[in-house]
C-alpha positions in Angstrom: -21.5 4.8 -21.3 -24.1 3.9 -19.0 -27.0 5.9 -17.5 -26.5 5.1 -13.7 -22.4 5.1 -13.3 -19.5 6.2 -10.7 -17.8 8.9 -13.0 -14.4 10.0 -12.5 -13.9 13.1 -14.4 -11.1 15.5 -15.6 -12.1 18.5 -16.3 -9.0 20.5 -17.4 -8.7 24.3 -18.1 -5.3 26.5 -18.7 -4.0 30.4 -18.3 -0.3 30.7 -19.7 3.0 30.0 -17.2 6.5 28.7 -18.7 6.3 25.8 -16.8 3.6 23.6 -14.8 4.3 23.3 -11.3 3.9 20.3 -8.6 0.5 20.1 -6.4 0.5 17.5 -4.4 -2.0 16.3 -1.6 -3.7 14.1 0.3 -7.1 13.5 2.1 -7.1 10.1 4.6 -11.0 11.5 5.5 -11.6 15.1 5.2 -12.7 16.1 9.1 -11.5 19.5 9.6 -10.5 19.9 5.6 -13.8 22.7 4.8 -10.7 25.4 4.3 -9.1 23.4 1.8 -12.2 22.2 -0.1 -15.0 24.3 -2.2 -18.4 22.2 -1.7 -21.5 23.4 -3.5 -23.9 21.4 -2.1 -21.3 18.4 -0.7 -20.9 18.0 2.7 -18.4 16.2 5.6 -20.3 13.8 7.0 -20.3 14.4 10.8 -18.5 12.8 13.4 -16.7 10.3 10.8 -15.3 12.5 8.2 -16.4 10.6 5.3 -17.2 13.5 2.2 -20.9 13.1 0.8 -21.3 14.4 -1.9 -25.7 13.7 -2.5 -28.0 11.6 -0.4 -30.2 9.4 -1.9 -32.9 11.9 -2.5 -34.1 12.4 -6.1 -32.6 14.5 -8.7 -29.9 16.0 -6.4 -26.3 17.4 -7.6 -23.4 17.6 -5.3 -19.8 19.0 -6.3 -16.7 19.4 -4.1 -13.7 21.1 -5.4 -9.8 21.9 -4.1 -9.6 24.9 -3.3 -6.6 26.4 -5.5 -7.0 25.6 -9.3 -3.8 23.4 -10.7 -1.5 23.7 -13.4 -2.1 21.6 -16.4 0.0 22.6 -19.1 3.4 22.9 -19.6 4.7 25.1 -22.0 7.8 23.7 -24.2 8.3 27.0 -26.4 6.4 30.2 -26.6 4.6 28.2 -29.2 3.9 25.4 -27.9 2.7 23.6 -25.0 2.3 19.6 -23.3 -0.3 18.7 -20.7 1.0 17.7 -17.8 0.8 14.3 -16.2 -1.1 13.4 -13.4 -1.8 11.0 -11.0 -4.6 10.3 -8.7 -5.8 7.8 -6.1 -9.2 8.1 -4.5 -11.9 5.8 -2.6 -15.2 5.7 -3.4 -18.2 4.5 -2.5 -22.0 4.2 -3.7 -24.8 3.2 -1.6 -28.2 2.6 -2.3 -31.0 2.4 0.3 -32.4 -0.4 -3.0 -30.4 -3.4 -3.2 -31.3 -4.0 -7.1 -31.1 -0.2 -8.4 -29.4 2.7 -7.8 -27.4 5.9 -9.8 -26.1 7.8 -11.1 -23.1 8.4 -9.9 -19.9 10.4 -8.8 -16.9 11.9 -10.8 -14.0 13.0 -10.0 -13.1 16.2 -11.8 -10.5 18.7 -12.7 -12.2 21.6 -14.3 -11.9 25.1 -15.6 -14.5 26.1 -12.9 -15.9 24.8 -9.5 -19.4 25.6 -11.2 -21.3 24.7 -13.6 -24.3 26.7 -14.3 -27.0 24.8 -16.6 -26.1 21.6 -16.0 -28.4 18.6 -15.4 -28.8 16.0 -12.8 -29.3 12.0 -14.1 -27.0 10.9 -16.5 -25.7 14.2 -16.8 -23.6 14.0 -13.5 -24.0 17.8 -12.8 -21.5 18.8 -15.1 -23.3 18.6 -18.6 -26.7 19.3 -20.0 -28.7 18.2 -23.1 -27.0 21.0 -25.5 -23.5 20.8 -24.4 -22.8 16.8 -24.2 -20.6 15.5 -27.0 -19.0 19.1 -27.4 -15.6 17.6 -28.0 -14.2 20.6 -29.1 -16.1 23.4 -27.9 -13.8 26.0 -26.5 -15.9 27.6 -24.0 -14.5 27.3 -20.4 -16.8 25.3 -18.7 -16.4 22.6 -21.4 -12.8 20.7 -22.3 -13.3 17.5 -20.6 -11.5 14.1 -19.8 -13.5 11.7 -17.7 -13.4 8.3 -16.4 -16.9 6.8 -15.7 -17.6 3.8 -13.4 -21.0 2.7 -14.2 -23.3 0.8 -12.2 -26.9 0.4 -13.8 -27.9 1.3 -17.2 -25.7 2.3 -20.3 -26.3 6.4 -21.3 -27.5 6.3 -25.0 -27.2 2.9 -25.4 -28.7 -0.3 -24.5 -26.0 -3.0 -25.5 -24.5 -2.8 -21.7 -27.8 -3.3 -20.3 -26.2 -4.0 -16.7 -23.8 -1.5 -16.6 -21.0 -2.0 -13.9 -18.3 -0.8 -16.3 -14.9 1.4 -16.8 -15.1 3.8 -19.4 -13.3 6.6 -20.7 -14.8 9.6 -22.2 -14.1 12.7 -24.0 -15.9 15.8 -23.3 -19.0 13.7 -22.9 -21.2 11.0 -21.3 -20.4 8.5 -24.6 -17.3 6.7 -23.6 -14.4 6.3 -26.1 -13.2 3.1 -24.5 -14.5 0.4 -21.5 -13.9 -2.3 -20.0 -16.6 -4.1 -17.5 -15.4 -3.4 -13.8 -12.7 -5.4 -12.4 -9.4 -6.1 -11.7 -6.4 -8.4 -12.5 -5.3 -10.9 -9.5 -1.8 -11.5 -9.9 -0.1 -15.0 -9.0 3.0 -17.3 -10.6 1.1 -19.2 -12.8 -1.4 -16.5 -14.6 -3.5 -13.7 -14.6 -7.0 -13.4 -14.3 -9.8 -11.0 -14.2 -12.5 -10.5 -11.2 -15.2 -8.6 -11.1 -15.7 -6.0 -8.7 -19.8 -4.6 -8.1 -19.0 -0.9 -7.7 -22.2 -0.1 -5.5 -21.4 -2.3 -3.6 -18.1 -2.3 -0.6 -15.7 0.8 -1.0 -13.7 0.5 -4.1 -10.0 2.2 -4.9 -9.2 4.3 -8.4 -6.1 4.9 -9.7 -5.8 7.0 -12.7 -2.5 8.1 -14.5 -1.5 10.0 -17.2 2.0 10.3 -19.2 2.8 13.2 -20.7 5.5 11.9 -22.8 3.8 8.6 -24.0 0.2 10.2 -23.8 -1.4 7.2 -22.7 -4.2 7.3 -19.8 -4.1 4.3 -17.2 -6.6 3.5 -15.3 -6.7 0.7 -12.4 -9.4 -0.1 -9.9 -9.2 -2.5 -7.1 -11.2 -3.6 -4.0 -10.1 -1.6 -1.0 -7.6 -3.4 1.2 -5.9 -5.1 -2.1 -2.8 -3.9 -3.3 -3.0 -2.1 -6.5 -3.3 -4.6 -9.5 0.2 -4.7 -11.7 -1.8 -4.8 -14.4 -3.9 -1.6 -15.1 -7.4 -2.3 -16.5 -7.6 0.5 -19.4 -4.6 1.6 -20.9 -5.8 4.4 -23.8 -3.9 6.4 -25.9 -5.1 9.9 -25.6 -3.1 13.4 -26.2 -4.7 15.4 -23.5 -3.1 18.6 -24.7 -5.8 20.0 -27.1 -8.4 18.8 -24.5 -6.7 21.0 -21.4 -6.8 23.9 -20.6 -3.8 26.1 -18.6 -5.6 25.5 -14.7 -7.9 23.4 -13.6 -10.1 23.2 -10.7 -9.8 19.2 -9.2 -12.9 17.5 -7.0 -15.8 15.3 -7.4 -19.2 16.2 -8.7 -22.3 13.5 -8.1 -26.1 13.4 -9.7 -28.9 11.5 -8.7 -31.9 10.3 -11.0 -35.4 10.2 -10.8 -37.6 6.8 -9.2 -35.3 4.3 -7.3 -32.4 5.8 -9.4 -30.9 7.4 -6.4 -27.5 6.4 -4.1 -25.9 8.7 -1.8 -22.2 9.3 -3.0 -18.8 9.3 -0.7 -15.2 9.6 -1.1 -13.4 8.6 2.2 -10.3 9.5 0.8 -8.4 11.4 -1.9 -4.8 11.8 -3.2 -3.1 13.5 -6.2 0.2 14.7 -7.7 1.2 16.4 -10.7 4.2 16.8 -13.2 4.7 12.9 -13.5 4.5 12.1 -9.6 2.9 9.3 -8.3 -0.1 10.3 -6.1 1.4 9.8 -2.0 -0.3 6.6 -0.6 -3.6 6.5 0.8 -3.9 5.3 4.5 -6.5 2.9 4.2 -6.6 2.2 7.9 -8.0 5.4 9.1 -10.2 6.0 5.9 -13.8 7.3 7.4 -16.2 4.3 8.1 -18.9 4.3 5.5 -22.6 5.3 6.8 -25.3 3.2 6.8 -28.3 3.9 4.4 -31.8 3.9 4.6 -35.3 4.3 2.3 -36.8 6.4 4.7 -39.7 6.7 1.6 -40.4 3.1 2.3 -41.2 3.4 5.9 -45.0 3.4 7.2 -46.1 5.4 9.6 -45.8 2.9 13.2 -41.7 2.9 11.7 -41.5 6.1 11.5 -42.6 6.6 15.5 -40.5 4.1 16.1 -37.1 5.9 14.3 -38.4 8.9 16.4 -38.3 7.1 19.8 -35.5 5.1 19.3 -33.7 8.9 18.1 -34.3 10.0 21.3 -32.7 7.4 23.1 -30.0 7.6 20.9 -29.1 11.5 21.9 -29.6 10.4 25.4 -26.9 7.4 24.9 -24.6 9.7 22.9 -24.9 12.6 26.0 -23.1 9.8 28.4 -21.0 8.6 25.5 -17.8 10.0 26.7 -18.0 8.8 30.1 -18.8 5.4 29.1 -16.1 5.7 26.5 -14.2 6.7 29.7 -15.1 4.0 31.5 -14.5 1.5 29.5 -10.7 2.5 28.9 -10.1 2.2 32.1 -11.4 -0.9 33.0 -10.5 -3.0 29.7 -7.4 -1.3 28.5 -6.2 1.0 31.4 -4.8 3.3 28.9 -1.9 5.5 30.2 -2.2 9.4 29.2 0.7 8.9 27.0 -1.0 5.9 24.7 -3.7 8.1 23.5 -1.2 10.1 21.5 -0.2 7.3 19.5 -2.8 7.6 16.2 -1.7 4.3 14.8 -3.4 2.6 17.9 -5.8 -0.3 16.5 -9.3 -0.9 19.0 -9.3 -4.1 20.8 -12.5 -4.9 19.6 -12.2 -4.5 16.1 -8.9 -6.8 16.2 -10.7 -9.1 18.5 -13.7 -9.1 15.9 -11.1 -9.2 12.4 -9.7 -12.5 13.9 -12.9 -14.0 14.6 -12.0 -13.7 18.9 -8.2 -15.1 18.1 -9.5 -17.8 16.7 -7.3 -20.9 16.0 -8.6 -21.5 12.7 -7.2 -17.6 12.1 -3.8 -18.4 13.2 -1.2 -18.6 10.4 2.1 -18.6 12.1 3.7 -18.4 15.4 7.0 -16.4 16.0 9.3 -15.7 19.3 7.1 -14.2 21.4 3.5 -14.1 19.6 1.0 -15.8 17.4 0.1 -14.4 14.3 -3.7 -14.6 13.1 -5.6 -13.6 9.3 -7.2 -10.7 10.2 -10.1 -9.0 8.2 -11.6 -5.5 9.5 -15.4 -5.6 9.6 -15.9 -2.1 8.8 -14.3 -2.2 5.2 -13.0 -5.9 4.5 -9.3 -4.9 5.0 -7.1 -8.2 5.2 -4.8 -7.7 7.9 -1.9 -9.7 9.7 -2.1 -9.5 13.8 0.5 -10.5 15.7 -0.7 -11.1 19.5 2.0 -10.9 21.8 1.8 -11.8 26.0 3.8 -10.0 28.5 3.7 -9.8 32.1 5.3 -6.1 32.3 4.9 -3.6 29.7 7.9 -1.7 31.4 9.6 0.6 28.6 6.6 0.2 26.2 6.2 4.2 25.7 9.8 3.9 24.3 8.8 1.2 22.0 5.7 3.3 21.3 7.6 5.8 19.6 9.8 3.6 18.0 6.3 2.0 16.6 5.3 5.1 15.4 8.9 6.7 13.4 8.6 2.7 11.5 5.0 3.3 11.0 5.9 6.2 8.6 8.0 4.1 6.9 6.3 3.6 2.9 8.3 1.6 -0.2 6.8 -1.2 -2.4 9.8 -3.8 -1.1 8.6 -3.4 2.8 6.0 -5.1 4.9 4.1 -2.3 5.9 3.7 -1.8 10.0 -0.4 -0.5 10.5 -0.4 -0.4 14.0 -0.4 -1.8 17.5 -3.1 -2.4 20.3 -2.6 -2.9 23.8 -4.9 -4.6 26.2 -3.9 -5.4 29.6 -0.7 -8.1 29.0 -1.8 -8.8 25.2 -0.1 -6.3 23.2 -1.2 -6.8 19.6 1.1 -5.7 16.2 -0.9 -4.8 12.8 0.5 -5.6 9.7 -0.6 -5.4 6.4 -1.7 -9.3 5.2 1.1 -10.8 2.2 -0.8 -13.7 1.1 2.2 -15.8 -0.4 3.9 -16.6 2.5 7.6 -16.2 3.6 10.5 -16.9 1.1 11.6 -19.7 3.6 8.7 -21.3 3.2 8.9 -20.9 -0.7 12.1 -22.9 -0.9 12.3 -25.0 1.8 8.6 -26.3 2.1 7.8 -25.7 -1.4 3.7 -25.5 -1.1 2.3 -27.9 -3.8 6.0 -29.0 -4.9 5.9 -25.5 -6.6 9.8 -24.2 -7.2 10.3 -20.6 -7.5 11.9 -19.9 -10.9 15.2 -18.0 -11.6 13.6 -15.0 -12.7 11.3 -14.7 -10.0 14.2 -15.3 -7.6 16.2 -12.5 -8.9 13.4 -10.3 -8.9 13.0 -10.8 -5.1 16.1 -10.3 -4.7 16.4 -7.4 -6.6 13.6 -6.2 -4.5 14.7 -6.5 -0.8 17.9 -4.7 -1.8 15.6 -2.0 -2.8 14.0 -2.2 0.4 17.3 -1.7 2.0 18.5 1.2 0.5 15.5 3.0 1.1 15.9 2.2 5.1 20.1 2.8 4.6 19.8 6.2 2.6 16.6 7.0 1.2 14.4 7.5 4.3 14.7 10.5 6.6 16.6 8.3 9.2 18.9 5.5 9.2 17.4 2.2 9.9 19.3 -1.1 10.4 17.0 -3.8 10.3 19.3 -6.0 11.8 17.3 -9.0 11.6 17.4 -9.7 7.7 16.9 -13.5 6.9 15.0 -15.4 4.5 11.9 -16.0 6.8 11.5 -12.6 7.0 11.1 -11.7 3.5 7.4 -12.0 2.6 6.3 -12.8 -1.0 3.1 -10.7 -2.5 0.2 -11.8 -5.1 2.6 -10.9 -7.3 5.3 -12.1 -6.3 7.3 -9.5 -5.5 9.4 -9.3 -1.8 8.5 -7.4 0.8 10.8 -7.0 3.8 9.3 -7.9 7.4 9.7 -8.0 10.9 11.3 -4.6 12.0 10.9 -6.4 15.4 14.6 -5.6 15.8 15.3 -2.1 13.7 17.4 0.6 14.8 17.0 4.3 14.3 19.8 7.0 13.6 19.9 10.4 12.4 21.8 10.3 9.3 25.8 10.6 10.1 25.2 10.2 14.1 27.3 7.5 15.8 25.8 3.8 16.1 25.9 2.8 19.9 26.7 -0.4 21.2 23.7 -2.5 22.0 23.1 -6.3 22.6 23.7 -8.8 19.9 20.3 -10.0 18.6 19.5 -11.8 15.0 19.8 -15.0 13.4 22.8 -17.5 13.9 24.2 -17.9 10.4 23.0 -14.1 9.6 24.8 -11.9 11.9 27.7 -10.1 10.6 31.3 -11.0 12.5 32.3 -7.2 13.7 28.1 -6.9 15.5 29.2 -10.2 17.4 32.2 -9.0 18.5 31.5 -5.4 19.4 27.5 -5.0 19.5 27.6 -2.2 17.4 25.1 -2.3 14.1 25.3 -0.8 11.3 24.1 -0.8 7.9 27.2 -3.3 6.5 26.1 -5.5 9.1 22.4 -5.7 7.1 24.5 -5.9 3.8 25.8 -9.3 5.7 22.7 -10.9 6.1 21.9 -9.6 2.6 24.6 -11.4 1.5 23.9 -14.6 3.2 20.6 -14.2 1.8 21.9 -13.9 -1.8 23.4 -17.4 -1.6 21.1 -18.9 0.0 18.1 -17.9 -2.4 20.9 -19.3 -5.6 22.1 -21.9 -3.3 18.6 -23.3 -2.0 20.9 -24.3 1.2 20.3 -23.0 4.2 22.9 -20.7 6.3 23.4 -23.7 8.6 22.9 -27.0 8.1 24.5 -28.7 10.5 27.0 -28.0 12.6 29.5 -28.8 10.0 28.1 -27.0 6.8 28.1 -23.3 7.1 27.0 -22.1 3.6 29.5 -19.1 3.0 32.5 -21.1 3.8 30.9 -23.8 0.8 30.5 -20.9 -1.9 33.8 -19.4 -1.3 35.8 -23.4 -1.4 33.9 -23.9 -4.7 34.6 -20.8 -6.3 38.2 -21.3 -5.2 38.2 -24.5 -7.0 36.7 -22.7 -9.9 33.5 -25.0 -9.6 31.1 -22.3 -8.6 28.1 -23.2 -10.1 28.0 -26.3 -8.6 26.6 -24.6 -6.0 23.3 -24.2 -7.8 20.0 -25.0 -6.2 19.7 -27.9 -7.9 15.8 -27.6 -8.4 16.2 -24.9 -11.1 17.6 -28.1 -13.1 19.5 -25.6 -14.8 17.0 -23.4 -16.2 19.0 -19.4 -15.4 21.2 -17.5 -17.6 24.9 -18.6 -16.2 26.1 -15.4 -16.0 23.3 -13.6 -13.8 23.8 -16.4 -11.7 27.5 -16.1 -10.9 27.0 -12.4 -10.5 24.7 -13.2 -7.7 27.5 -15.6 -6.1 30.5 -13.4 -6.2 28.3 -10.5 -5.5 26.8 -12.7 -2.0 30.6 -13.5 -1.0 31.4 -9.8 -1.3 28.7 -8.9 1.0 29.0 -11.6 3.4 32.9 -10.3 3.7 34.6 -10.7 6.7 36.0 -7.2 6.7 32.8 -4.6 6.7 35.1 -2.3 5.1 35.0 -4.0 2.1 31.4 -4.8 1.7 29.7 -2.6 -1.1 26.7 0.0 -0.2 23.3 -1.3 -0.3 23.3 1.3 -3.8 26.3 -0.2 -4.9 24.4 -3.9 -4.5 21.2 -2.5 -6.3 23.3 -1.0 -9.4 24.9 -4.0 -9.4 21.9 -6.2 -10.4 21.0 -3.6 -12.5 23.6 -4.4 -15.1 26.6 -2.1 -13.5 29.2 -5.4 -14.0 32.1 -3.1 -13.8 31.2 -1.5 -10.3 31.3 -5.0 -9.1 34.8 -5.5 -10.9 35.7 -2.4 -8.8 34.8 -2.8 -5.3 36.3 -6.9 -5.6 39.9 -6.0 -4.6 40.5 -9.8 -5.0 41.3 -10.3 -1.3 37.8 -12.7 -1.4 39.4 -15.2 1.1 36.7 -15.5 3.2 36.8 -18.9 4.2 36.4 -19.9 7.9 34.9 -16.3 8.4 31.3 -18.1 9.1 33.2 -20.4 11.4 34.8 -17.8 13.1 32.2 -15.5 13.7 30.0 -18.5 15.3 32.8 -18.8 17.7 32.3 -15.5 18.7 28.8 -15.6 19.1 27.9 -15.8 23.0 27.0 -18.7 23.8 23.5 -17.9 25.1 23.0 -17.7 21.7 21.4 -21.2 21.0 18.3 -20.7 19.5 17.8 -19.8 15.6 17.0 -15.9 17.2 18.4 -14.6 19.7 16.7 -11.0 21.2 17.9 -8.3 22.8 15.9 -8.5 26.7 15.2 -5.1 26.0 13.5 -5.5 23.2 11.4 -8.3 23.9 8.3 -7.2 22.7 9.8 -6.8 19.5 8.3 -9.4 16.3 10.0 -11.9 14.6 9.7 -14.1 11.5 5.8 -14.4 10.8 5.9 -18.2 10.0 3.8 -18.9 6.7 4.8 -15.4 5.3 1.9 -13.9 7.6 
């Protein structure tokens, strides 16, 4: 345990119910949150929303609480009882106004109480004192504690971690039970490794889990703008159940030291769920900027006139600061009333300064109607993918507004995750979050470093865009069709996992309304026969292109080759002549378990079926690959006789169709394919 540390706690206190019920919630900043939060001494930092819980005075202690207690145990019989699990996400951050010290730190807690009379500052954290630490089992009800400490200086009754920077878990004290030093696993296809993140240092994610049934504590920290690490970096078996108690208060409490032992303390944002639900998913994009600190103890005198004076200017600048705000709009962006509804809207300038001014050594791909640049947010290092689009007319954009903001909502591990937009005069600008392996295209056609994606890695991507699909067919609050589901536009993660792209094209219906007709748009080789010929989408149209996509990914052969090789009229001839595998990308030299392959054959000419009727459900695909081989027995009637049906459908195809994408004229500001998986 060290003596200057970030400290999550959980502090967990029960009265007696049958069964534990769900609290869920979240904080992305906590402006306008006072009602739902308890702070004894904390505070929201005005105008930014950022919750500080100390500054960086000397021997200060800060709590901040929710402001109903939660339910913690769950009672099995009258007899006996289970503590619940939980999960929680938060960000933190610990600044110093001393580059080479700080403390002590900042806990997240779940506690019997909001208060806790006696306790110390230091090392203590505001929650204990010189008597009560190590209590393990003291029964009073300020004490029963679970915490997870994130050190930063010096080790708390102990000098072999003389740096500190470290994960530990405790139990009802400030010794830890278990660490790790703080960092986190990056994920790739060849191995894992470990990096070190400085916790007083940029604003750093926590993710902390417990299982009831396994009673095992996870805990995972990251850098904020990564993606959670797979890998958590504590994994510690603990039954929390004699620990708990019935309900608990949840929120942070923060200490500061004596000397140069001092940081201020902030969470910028906070999530957490009960009753083995994972904590809802922290919008990293509108997370309160962190302030900047200052030693105002280390200024002289002349400084501190100068502070003053420049102060005054400042309240004079900040007087006019809505008209120039005003004024600016107008002349840079000449915002329409209706655009400053839309809260997803990115600033010009903070895009223009993430991609270094649209610089060309920033670009990483270049789609239909846009560039795409590497994007990284000044204010907290978040990677970010920007497409910049030109138009001469933004006629129709409010529409396409609101359709930006319904697929903004739109949250699941197997989708590319839409941030935002920006519009500035003819530039309109699309914010996506940054997948740093690139498109599966590009990881089988152009093979980076001669790498070849393995079999098992294959069929975990495609495992995981029908996922994605049957969250947008069934699983979400409205119907989307992507309608533009293709190879290119499946983007590979750090660890390797698929994430669906480009909703460029999507659809939106209410569940059970009637699809309307609109123009064709997609991908020659993609497009399912009946949305040629009648312009209505649907989701067995996706299930098509999912279907293409299934051979192609076993195949390694493009939809289209030429204009005589069309890829599902190849599967079905050799599966005809009962010479199916032959069809096997011959880079796996053979290396896949023959009869996960031919599932993912027969089940890819099912999809791309001529007949929509007889296409399975995007749940039907996804039980499929989960081992259901019977259901697939049961929806192949045997009619599989789709040859020619690729060679058809082109014919149908308009013939203005002649590009690899094709889009709708009234949906041309819509994205395509980020090249390069960007």
């Amino acid at each position: 345990m060290a003596m200057t540390v970030f400290l999550a706690f959980f502090i967990l206190y029960v009265p007696f119910v049958s069964q534990a019920q769900n609290t869920n919630f979240i904080f992305d900043g906590f402006n306008q949150s006072e009602r739902q939060l308890i702070l004894g001494e904390a505070s929201v930092f005005e105008p930014n929303g950022a919750l500080r819980l100390t500054n960086s005075s000397q021997n200060v202690i800060g709590h901040a609480f929710y402001y109903q207690p939660i339910q913690m145990l769950d009672r099995t019989s009258h007899n006996s009882s289970n503590a619940s699990s939980f999960s929680t996400s938060f960000v933190f951050a610990i600044k110093s106004p001393n580059s080479d010290s700080g403390g002590h730190g900042l806990a997240f807690t779940l506690s019997p109480s909001p208060e806790f009379p006696g306790a110390q500052a230091g090392h203590y954290f505001g929650i204990f004192n010189s008597t009560n630490d190590g209590n393990a089992w003291n029964h009073r009800s300020d004490h029963h504690v679970f915490a997870v400490e994130f050190d930063t200086v010096n080790g708390f009754d102990g000098g072999s971690d003389s740096r500190g920077n470290h994960v530990g878990i405790n139990i009802n004290g400030m010794i830890s039970n278990g660490s790790e030093p703080s960092s986190y696993y990056i994920r790739n296809d060849l191995n894992s490794v470990r990096e070190e993140i400085w916790l007083q240092g940029p604003p750093t994610q926590a993710w902390i889990e417990y299982d009831g049934l396994t009673k095992i504590v996870n805990v995972t920290i990251s850098v904020l703008g990564r993606q959670k690490p797979v890998a958590p970096l504590m994994s510690y078996p603990v039954d929390l159940t004699p620990i708990v108690k019935e309900s608990m208060y949840i929120g942070f409490s923060a200490s500061t030291g004596t000397g140069e032992q001092v940081s201020s303390h902030y969470i910028l944002g906070w999530s957490f769920a009960s009753n083995s639900v994972m904590a809802p998913p922290i919008n990293i994009y509108i997370l309160p900027v962190l302030p900047i600190e200052t030693n105002s103890s280390a200024y002289n005198p002349s400084t501190i006139i100068l502070i003053s004076v420049f102060s005054s200017v400042a309240v004079l600048v900040s007087a006019s600061g809505p008209f120039v705000v005003y004024k600016r709009r107008m002349q840079d962006e000449s915002l329409e009333e209706w655009e400053l509804d839309c809260p997803r809207r990115f600033r010009y300038g903070d895009l223009y300064r993430a991609t270094k001014g649209f610089k060309d050594s920033e670009r990483v791909g270049v789609g239909g109607f846009g560039v795409v640049y590497k994007g990284v947010l000044p204010t907290n290092g978040t990677e970010l993918a920007v497409k910049k689009i030109s138009r001469n007319s933004f006629q129709g954009l409010r529409e396409f507004a609101a359709e930006i903001e319904s697929l903004g909502r739109l949250r699941h591990k197997n989708l590319v995750n839409l941030q935002g937009w920006c519009k500035k005069k003819n530039d309109l600008l699309i914010v996506y979050e940054y997948i740093p392996n690139g498109s599966l295209d590009f990881l089988l056609f152009k093979r980076k470093n001669g790498l070849v994606l393995s079999w098992e890695q294959r069929f975990n991507i495609l495992k995981g865009i029908a996922a994605g699909l049957l969250y947008l067919h069934e699983e979400w609050e409205q119907v989307v069709i992507h309608r533009d589901v293709k190879s290119s536009n499946v983007l590979i993660d750090a660890d390797m996992n698929a994430r669906l792209g480009d909703f460029g094209l999507a659809r939106l219906y209410d569940h059970g309304a009637l699809l309307q007709t609109t123009n064709v748009v997609g991908t020659i080789g993609y497009i399912a026969p009946e949305f040629a010929w009648t312009g209505k989408p649907s989701t067995r149209s996706d299930v098509f292109a999912y279907g293409v996509l299934l051979l192609e990914v076993a195949t390694g052969r493009r939809p289209i080759d030429s204009s005589t090789f069309i890829l599902v009229d190849w599967v079905m001839e050799c599966r005809q002549l009962g010479q199916i595998l032959d069809v096997v990308d011959p880079q796996l030299e053979s290396h896949y378990p023959v009869e996960e392959m031919e599932l993912v054959l027969r089940l890819g000419l099912l999809c791309s079926h001529s007949r929509a009727e007889d296409r399975p459900t995007m749940r039907q695909i996804t039980q499929i690959l989960n081992g259901d081989d019977n259901l697939l027995e049961a929806i192949n009637s045997g009619s599989m006789d789709s040859r020619s049906m690729t060679s058809r459908y082109i014919e149908a195809v308009p013939s203005e169709m002649t590009g690899a994408t094709h889009r709708s004229s009234s949906f041309a500001i819509s994205t395509t394919s980020i090249d390069a998986g960007r």
